[in-house]
N, C-alpha and C positions, 0 to 999 in steps of 0.2 A: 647174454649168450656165452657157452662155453668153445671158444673156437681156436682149434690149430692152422700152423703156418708152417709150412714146408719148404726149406729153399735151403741148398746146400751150404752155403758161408752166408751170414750175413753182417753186415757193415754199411758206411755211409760212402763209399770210395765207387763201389761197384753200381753203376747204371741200373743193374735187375734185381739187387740186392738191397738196393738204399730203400724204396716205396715199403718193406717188409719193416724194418727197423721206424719208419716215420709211420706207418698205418697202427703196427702194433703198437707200440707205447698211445696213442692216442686215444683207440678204442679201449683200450686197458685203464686209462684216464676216467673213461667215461664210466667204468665200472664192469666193463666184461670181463670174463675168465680167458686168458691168452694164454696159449701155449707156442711154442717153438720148437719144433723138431730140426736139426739144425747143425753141421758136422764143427763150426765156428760161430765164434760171435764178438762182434768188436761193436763198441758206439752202442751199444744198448742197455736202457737202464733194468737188469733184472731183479730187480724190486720189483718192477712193473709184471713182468711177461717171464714165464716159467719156463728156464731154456731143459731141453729132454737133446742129449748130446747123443748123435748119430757118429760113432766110428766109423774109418775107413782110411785108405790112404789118397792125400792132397795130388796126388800126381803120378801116373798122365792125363788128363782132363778124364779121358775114357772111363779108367774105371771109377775114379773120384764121382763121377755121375753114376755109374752102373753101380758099383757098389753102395751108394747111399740112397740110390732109387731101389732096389733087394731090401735092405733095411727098412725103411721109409714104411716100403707095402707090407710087411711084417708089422712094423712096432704103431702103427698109426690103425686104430679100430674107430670108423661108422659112428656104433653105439656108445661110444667114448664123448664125441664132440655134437656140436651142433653145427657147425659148419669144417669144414677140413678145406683150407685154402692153400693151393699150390701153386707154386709162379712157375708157369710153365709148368711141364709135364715129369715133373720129380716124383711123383708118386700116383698110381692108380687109384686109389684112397680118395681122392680129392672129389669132392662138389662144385666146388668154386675155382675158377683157374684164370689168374691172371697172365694176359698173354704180353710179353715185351718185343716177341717175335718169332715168326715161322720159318720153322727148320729150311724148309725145300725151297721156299721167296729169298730166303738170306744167300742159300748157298747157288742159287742161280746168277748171284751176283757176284758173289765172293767168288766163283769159278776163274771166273775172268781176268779178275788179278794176282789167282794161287801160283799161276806160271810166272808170274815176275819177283817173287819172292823170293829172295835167298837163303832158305832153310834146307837144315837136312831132309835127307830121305825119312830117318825114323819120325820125324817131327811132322811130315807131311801124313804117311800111314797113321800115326795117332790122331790127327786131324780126322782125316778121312773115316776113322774107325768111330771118332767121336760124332761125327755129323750121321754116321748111319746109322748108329745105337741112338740118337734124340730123334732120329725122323721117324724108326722104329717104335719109340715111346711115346712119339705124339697121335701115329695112329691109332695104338691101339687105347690111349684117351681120348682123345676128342672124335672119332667113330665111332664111339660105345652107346649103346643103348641100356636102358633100362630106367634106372634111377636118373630126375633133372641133373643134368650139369651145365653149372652159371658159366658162361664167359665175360671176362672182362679184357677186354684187348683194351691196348694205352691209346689206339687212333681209329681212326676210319679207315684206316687205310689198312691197317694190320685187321681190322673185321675183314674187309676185302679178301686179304688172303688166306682167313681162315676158312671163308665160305669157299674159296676158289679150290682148299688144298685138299678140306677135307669136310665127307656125310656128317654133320651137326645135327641134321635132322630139325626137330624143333624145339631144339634146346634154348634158351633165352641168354642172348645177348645185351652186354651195357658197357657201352664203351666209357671208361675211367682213365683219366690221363694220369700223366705223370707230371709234378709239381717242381715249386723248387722251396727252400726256409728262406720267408723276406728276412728272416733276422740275420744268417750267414750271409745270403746273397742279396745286397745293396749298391744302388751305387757309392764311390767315395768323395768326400769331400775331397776341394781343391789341392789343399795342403796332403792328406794321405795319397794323391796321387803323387804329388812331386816326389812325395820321399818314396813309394815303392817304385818310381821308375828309374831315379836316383838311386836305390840302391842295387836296382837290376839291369846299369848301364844305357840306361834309355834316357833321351833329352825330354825336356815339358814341350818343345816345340815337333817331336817325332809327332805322325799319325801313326797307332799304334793299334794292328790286326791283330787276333789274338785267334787258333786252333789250338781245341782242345780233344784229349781222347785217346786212344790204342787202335791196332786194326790201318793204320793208315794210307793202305792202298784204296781197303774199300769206303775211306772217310776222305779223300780227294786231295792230301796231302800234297802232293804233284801238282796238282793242280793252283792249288794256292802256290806253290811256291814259282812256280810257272809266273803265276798273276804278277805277282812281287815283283821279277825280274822283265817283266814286261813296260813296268812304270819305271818312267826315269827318276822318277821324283826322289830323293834319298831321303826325306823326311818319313818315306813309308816303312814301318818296320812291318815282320812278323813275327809274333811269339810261338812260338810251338809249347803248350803243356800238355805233356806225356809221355810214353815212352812206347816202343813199338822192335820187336826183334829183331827187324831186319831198318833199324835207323839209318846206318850208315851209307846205305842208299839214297837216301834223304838227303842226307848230307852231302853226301857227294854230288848228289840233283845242283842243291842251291850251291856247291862250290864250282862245279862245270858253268851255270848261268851268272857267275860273278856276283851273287849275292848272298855270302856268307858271314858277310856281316851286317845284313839284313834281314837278316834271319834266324834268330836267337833261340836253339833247341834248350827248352828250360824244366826239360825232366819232368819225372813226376812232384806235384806240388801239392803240399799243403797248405800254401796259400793262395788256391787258385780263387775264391771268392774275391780277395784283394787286386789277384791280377786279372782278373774280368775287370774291379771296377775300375784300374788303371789305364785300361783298351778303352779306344774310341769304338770298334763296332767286333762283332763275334763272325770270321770266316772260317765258315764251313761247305765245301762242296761236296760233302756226300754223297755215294751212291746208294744208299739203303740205311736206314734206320725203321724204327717202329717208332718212337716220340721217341728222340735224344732228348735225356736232361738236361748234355751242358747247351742248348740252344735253350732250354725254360731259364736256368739258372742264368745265362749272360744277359737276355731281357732283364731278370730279375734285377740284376748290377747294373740295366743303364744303358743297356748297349740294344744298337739295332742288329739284326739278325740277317744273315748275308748266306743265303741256302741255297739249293735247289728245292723246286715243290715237289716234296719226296711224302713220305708219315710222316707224320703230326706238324711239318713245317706247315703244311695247310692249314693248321686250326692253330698256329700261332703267327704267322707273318699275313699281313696287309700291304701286299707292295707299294713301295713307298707312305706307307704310315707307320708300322714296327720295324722295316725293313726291307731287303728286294728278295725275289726269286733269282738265283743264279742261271745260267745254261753250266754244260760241261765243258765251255773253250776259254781257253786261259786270255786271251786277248780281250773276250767279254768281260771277265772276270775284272781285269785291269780296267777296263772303260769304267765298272760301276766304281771301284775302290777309286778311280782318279777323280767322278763325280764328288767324290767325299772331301776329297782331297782339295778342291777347288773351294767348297762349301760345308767347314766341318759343323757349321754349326745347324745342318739339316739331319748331320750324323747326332747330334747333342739333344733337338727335336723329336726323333724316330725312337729315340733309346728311353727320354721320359715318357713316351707314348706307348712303350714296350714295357715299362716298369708296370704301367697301369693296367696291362690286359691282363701281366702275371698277377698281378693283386686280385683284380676280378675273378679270372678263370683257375689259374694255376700255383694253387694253393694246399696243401699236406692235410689243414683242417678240413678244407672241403672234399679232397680225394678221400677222408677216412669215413664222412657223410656220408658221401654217395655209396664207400662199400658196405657201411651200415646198412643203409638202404636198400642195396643188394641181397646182402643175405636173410634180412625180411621176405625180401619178394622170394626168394630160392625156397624159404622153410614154407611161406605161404602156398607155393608150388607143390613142394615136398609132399605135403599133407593131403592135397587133393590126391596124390596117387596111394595117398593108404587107404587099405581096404578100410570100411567101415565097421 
């Protein structure tokens, strides 16, 4: 099959961007014609996959999307490809659209914590200008009639609000998750964990929580850090990997509850694979995801998964066998991390058992399958509406 990919930067860093850079190189593997439409490109092998460079400018999010969705619908022709796959609603163009998340479900949540953020005013109006222009472009794709369009939402949960937000009609849906690389993300042997804890101020005897991510109002940041300072135990650290603009609120959280040095903000990392496998378990109290990778990727390394049942934590935690379901109260939150804490080696149990559902289910080779699969079934579709 001759098929394009649409997504405005791609790299292995970015949560919506990574699935494009692991799908394409694979199916490219396998002998199809790949193409890339695409304003960046990091981590990709183009030997493989034929990048077609979309200008525009990187910032403010607003027009970096408007301006490479104008382009996109211009440079991207139908009779060109056999399949035109868009992540998310980057281009009209598209047949196939992989969905990470819905504009109007995200920001019914993200509302709620915009008033507690310390940003400017322009920083907010580009927000707000940015969420109107992608809710704007998701109606006028996925309401559209005429020619099949595939969806692939990454959970059940995110089909949920596809069907809830917006006329699909009887378009065909297949929900595809989102994976993690068992080769990057493992757990570590005994010896590599001493030395990256050792070299990142942590004792072998710490129990050691790890959050990952950006956004941290609506990823529950507060909330873990809340949990932390509710355990007496000093053996419990948190890791924080990432970074987030309005940090220093954070910071200030865990130094007002006296655990600031229990609470090690550790930027963005490049060796966050290593610091998964050095955590005993992955806390994340989110309020909204569509599948978070870093909950596949911390399974992948070992770790049990410590969520709210939000998307996709459904279709990867087994309370008390891969992990628990979280509530949103920081005093619950500390009850289950003190269960751990009492009995690390149920945390050691839950994490091998969590390595094995990512091997089974949440896999880059098998996500590239099933969209093979997919776009069979779209062309097989396709053809029934040509005239004869």
């Amino acid at each position: 099959m001759r098929i394009a990919f649409a997504m405005i930067n791609c790299n292995r860093r970015d949560g919506s961007a990574r699935p494009v850079n692991e799908v394409a190189e694979r199916l490219a593997r396998q002998g199809h014609d790949v193409h890339l439409f695409a304003r960046k490109v990091e981590d990709l092998d183009l030997g493989l996959v034929q990048w077609h460079k979309i200008p525009g400018p990187g910032w403010p999010e607003v027009l970096d999307f408007s301006s490479y969705h104008l382009l996109a619908n211009l440079r991207l022709r139908r009779r060109d490809f056999d399949v035109i796959h868009s992540i998310g609603c980057n281009t009209l163009r598209a047949d196939v659209v992989t969905i990470q998340n819905i504009q109007p479900a995200k920001q019914e949540i993200t509302r709620r914590f915009d008033k507690h953020e310390r940003v400017s005013a322009p920083r907010r109006f580009t927000r707000w200008l940015y969420h109107h222009r992608t809710c704007a472009a998701e109606r006028a794709l996925y309401n559209r009639r005429g020619q099949p369009l595939l969806f692939l939402p990454v959970s059940r949960g995110v089909e949920k609000e596809l069907r809830q937000h917006y006329d699909i009609g009887a378009s065909p849906v297949r929900i595809i998750p989102n994976a993690a690389d068992l080769e990057t993300f493992h757990p570590l042997q005994p010896q590599e964990r001493i030395v990256w804890r050792k070299r990142n101020g942590f004792e072998t005897t710490d129990f050691l929580a790890i959050f990952s991510g950006g956004e941290w109002s609506r990823k529950g940041l507060d909330l873990a850090i809340r949990a932390v300072a509710s355990v007496g135990d000093s053996r419990l650290k948190l890791f924080v990997a990432g970074d987030d603009a309005d940090a220093r609120r954070f910071q200030g959280l865990a130094r007002d509850l006296g655990v600031s040095a229990r609470v090690v903000f550790g930027g963005f990392r490049r060796d966050i694979a290593a610091a998964m496998g050095a955590s005993d378990v992955f806390l994340f109290p989110s309020h909204y995801e569509a599948f978070s990778l870093a909950t596949i990727e911390a399974a992948a390394c070992g770790l049990p998964v410590l969520a709210p049942q939000i998307n996709g934590t459904e279709e990867l935690i087994e309370s008390g066998v891969t992990g628990e379901f979280l509530t949103y109260d920081p005093d619950t939150i500390a009850g289950c991390l003190q269960n751990f804490l009492r009995c690390p080696e149920v945390a050691r149990t839950m994490g091998e058992e969590a390595r094995r559902v990512v091997e089974r289910n949440f896999t880059w080779d098998r996500v590239a399958t099933m969209t093979a699969e997919a776009y069979r079934e779209l062309i097989e579709l396709r053809n029934k509406f040509r005239p004869s």
